[in-house]
C-alpha positions in Angstrom: -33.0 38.9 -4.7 -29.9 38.0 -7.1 -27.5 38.3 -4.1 -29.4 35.8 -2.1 -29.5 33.1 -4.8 -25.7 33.7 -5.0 -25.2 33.0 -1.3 -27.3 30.2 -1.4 -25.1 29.1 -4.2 -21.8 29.4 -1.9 -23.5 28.1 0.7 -24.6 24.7 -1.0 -21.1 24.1 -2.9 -19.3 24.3 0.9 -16.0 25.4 1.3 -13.0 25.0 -1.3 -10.5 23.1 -0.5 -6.9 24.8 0.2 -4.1 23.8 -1.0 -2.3 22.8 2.1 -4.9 20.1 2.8 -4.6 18.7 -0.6 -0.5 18.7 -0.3 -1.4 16.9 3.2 -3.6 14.0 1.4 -1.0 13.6 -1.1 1.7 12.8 1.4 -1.0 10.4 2.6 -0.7 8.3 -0.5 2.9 7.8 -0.3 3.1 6.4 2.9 0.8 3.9 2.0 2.3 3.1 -1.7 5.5 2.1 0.9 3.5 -0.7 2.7 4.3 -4.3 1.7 1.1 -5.7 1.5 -0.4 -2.7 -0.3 2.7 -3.0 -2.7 2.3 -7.0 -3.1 -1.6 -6.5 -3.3 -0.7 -3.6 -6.7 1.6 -6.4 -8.1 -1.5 -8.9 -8.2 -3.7 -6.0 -9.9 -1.5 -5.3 -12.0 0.0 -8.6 -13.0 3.4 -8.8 -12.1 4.2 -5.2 -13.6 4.5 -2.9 -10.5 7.6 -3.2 -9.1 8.3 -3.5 -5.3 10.0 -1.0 -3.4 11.7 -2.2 -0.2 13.3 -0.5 2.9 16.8 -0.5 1.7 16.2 1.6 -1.5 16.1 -0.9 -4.4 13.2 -2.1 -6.8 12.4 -5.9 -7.9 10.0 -7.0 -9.9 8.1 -10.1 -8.0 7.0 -13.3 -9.6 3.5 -13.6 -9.4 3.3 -17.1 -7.5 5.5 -15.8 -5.2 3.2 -13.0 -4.4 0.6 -15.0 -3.8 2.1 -17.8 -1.7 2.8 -14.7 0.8 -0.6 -13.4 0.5 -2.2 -16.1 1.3 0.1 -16.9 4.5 -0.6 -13.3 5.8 -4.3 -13.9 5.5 -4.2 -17.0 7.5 -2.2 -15.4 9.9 -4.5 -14.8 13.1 -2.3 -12.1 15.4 -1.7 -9.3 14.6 1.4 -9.3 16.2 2.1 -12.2 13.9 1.4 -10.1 11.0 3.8 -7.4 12.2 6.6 -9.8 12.7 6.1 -11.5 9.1 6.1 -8.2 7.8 8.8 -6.6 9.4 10.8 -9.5 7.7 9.2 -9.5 4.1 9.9 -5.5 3.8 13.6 -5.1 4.7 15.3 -6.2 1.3 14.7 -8.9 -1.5 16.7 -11.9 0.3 14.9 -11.5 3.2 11.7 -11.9 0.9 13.5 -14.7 -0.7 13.8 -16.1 2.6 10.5 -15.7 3.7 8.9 -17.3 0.5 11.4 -20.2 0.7 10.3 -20.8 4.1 6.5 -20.7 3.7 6.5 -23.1 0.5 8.7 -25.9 2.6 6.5 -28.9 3.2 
């Protein structure tokens, strides 16, 4: 009687996980921490203190209004190739970002 209560125990936790498939969802994670938006979306939860990480290598820390100006144009973007495009050119490197912010705050 004690061994079934035991396999019913095993059988009600499920199986472990292994430590391959926790490696895997780890891996996971940092693709995602590379994508703009997710990055620029961190800066606003964090207020300004994350920094951004862009394809080229190098770090910058972000100004908060700047962030949000290019939020807010991504959202009212309607395509998603449009959405692709803008940020194909916001990831690159900071002047490019520059750029694009300049860009989206001309009247």
């Amino acid at each position: 009687m004690y061994e079934e209560a035991v396999d019913y125990e095993f059988k009600k936790r499920g199986k472990p996980r292994t430590k391959a498939r926790l490696t895997d969802m780890l891996d996971e994670d940092s693709e995602a921490d590379k994508h703009i938006i997710f990055q620029l979306k961190k800066v606003l939860s964090l207020q300004g203190l994350k920094p951004v990480l862009f394809e080229d290598g190098t770090k910058y820390y972000i100004p908060e209004h700047d962030v949000r100006a290019v939020l807010k144009h991504h959202d009212l973007l309607q395509k998603p190739f449009h959405k692709e495009a803008f940020t194909l050119s916001l990831r690159k490197d900071v002047l490019s970002f520059m750029a694009a912010v300049r860009q989206i705050k001309q009247p």
